[in-house]
C-alpha positions in Angstrom: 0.0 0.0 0.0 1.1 3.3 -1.1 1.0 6.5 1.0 1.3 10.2 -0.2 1.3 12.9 2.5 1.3 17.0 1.6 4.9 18.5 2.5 3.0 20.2 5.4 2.7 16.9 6.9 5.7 15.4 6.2 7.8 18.5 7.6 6.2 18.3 10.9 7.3 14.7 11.5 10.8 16.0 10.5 10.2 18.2 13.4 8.7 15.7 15.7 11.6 13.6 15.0 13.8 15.6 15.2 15.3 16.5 11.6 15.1 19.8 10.2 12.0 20.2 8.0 12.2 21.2 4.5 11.3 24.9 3.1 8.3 24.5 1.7 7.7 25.4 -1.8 5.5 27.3 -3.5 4.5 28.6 -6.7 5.3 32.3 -7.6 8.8 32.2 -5.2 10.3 34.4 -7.3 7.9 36.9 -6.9 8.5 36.9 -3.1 10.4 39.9 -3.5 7.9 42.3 -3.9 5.7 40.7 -0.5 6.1 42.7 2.9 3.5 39.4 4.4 5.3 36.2 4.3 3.8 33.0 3.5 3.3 31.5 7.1 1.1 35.1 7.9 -0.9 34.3 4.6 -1.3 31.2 5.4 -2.6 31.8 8.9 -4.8 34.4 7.6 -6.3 32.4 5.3 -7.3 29.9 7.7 -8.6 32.2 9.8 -10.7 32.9 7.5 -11.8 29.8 6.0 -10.7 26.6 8.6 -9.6 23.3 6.5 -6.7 21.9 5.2 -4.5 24.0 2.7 -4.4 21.4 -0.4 -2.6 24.2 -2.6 -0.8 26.9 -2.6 0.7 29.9 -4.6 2.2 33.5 -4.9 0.8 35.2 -8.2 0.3 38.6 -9.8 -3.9 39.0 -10.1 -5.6 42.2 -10.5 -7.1 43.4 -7.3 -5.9 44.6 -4.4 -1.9 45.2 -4.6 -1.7 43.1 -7.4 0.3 40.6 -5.7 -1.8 37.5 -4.0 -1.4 34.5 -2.4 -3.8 32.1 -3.1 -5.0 29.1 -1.1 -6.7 26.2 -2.3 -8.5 24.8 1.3 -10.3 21.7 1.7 -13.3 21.8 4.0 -15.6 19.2 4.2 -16.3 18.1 0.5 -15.8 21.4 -0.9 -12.6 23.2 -1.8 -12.2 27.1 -1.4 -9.6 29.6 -2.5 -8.9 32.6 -0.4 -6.8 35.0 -1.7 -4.8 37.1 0.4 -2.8 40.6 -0.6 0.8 39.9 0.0 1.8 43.8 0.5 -1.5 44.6 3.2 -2.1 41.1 4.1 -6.3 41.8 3.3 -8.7 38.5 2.3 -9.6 39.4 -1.0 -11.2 36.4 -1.9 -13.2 33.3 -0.4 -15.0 32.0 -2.7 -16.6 27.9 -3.1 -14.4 26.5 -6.1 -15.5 23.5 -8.9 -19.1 21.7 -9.4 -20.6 22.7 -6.1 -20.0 26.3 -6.3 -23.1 28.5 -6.7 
């Protein structure tokens, strides 16, 4: 039988073990440069506003806002939403139901 865990996962039991857990990755690193919120505050923000598990991730340029988003795929339940949040003010500028079961 065949396991696959997210990154997330697999860098805390590097942690719980012990070992030094991986950077995660992301797409859009190299526009990283032009955030003043880092990942982990995104992140945290977009949980905050929309509890699950984070199933995707990315940094990309997308009118509204500063320009500059982080965007967060989360799993809750049976539906998946993204939440975008403005990587210079750190502002949810979207939450929205994604795929088939959106209205």
């Amino acid at each position: 039988m065949k396991f696959s865990y997210p990154a997330r996962t697999l860098g805390a039991l590097a942690i719980l073990a012990g070992f030094a857990a991986p950077a995660l990755a992301y797409t859009g690193q190299d526009l990283a440069g032009g955030t003043k919120i880092s990942i982990d505050a995104a992140r945290a923000t977009a949980l905050k506003a929309q509890p699950g598990t984070i199933a995707d991730e990315e940094l990309e340029k997308e009118s509204g806002g500063s320009g500059l988003r982080y965007s967060f795929d989360i799993k809750s339940g049976a539906a998946t939403h993204e939440v975008g949040v403005d990587a210079v003010t750190g502002a949810v500028l979207e939450n929205s139901v994604e795929g088939p079961n959106a209205d």
